[in-house]
N, C-alpha and C positions, 0 to 999 in steps of 0.2 A: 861730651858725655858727662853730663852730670851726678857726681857723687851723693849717692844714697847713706843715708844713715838708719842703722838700728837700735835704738835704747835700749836698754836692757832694766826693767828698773826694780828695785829692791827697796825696805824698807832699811835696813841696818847694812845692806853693802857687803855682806860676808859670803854666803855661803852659796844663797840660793839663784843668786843673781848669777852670781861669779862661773856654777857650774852651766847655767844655760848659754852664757855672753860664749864658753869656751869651746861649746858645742857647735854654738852660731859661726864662731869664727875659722870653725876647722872645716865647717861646710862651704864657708867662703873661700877657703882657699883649696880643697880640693876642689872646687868648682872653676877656678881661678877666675875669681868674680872680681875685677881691679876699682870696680865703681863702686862698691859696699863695703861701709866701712860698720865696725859696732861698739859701740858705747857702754859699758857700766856706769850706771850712777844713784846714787840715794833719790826717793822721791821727795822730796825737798829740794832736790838739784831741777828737776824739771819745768819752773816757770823760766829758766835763763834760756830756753829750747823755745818758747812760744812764739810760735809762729813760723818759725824754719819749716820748709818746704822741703820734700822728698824723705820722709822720715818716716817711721815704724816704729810703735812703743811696744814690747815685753814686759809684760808687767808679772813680777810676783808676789807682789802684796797689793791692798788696794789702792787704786787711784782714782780720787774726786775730780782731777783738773780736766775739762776736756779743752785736751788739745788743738782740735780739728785735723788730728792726724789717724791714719789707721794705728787698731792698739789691738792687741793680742793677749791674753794668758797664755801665760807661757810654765804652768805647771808641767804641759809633757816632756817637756826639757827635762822634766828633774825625774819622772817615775814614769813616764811613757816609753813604747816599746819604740825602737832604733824605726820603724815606720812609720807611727806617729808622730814621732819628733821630724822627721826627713818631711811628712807631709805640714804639719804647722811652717815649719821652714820654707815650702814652695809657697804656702797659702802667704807669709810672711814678704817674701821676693814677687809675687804676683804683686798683692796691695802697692809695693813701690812702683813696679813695673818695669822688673829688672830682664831685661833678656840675657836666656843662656845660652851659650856653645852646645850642639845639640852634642 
């Protein structure tokens, strides 16, 4: 089983990142999803990721680089309702192709 990863990515790393990566990661474990893992990092961090396979960008500020990975905004994290956030997050786990424990 190959581990998944989520980026989460921010421009300054504080706030806005920080609140979506926490949300990502409490869905991953109530999920008990052991193959996904999620990442915070500055977009300036994301050319040392180019090219890694099975990955998911979150992006909430912009991003020029493409990756060749699925990318997301990920603004519902921050001001979206508890169902919108759950459904970007399945939309999120689909693009990897993560199977879940029904």
């Amino acid at each position: 089983m190959d581990q998944k990863l989520i980026l989460v990515v921010c421009g300054a790393g504080i706030n806005t990142s920080t609140m979506a990566g926490e949300f990502i990661s409490d869905e991953i474990s109530k999920r008990k999803l052991k193959n996904v893992k999620v990442k915070t990092v500055l977009v300036n961090d994301l050319p040392r990721y180019k090219g890694q396979k099975d990955m998911a960008i979150v992006y909430m500020t912009k991003v020029d680089t493409d990756m060749g990975v699925p990318s997301f905004q990920g603004m519902n994290f921050l001001i979206g309702t508890r169902d919108t956030k759950l459904e970007l997050f399945d939309k999120i786990l689909e693009s990897l192709d993560v199977e879940q424990q029904g």
